[in-house]
C-alpha positions as CSV (number, residue, x, y, z in Angstrom):
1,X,95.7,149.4,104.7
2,X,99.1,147.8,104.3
3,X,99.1,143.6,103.9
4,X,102.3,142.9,103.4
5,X,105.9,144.2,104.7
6,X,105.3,146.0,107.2
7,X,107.7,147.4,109.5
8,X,107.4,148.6,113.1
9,X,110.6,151.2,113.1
10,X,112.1,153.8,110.5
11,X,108.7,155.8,109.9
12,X,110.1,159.2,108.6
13,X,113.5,158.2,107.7
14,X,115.6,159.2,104.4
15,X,116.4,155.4,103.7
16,X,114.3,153.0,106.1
17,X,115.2,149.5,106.6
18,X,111.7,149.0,105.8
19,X,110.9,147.0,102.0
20,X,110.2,149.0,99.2
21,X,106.6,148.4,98.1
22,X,105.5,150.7,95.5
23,X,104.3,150.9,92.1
24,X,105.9,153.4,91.0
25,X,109.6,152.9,89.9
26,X,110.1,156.9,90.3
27,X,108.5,156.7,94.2
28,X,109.6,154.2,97.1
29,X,107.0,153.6,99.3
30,X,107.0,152.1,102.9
31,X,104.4,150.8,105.3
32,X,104.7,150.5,108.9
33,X,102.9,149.8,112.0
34,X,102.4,151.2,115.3
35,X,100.1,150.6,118.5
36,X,97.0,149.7,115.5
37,X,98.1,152.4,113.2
38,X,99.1,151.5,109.9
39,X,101.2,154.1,108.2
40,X,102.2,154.5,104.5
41,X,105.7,156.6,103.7
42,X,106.5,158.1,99.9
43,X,110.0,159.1,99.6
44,X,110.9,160.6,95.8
45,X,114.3,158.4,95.2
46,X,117.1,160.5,97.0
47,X,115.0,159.6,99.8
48,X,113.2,162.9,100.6
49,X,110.1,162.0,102.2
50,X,107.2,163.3,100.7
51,X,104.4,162.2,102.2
52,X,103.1,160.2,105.6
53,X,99.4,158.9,105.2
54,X,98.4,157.0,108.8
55,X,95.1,154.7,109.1
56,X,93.7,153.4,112.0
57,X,90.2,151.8,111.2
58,X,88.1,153.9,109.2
59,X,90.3,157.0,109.6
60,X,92.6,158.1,107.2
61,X,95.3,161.7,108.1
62,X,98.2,163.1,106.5
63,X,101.3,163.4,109.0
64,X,103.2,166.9,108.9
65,X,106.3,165.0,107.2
66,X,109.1,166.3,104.3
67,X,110.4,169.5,103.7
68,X,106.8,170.7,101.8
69,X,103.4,170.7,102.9
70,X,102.0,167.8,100.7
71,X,98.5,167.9,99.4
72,X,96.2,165.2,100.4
73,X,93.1,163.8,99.5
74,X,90.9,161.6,101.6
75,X,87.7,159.5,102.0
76,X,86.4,162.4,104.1
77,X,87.9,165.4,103.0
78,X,88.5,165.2,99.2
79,X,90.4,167.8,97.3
80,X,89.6,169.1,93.6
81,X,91.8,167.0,91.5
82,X,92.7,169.5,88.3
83,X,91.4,168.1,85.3
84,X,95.0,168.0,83.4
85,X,96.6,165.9,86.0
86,X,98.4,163.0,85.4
87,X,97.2,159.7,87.6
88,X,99.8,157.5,88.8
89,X,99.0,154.4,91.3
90,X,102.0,154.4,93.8
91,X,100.7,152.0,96.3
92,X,97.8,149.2,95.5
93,X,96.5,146.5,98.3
94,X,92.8,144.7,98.4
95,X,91.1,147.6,100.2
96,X,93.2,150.9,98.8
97,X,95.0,152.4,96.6
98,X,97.3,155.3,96.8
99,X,97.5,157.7,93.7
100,X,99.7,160.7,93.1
101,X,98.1,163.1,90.7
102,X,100.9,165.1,88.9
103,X,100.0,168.9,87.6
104,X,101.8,172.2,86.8
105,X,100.4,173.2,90.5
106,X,102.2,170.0,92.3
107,X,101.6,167.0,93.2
108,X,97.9,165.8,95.3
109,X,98.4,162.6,96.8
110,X,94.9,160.9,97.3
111,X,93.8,157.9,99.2
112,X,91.2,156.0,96.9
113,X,89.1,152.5,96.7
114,X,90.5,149.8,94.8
């Protein structure tokens, strides 16, 4: 999932030590890895995590992280995406991309192919 700076402590912190490698300048997103599982981290910019999306192989979950349930959707278990949303690509490497979907009824994170 992640290619390039990736860090193997800080998952779940406010300000990680770990490089900031989104796409979004109103995000900061983080990748680490742990014991073959590669982890992505969203914090909103006072560094209030919002979501933890974990890979290992094929399999793709959503970590109980930040202050809010976040709603995720994934290769196998996709959520209705509301057809007013906004699309922004937070996180983009050669085999996925990471998109927040903006609406009046929050935010769905989703975990897409490139």
């Amino acid at each position: 999932m992640a290619s390039a700076a990736v860090s193997t402590e800080g998952l779940g912190e406010t300000h990680p030590t770990a490089a900031d490698i989104s796409a979004d300048p109103a995000l900061q997103v983080y990748a680490f890895q742990r014991d073959g599982v590669v982890y992505l981290q969203v914090n909103d910019l006072a560094g209030q995590v919002k979501v933890i999306i974990g890979n290992a192989g094929d399999a793709y979950f959503a970590l109980p992280a930040g202050k809010s349930a976040a709603r995720v959707s994934l290769p196998g278990q996709r959520l209705t995406v509301p057809g007013a949303a906004r699309r922004f690509e937070v996180y983009r490497a050669q085999d996925v991309v990471l998109v927040r979907y903006a609406s009046s009824d929050g935010d769905i994170w989703s975990i897409e192919a490139p």
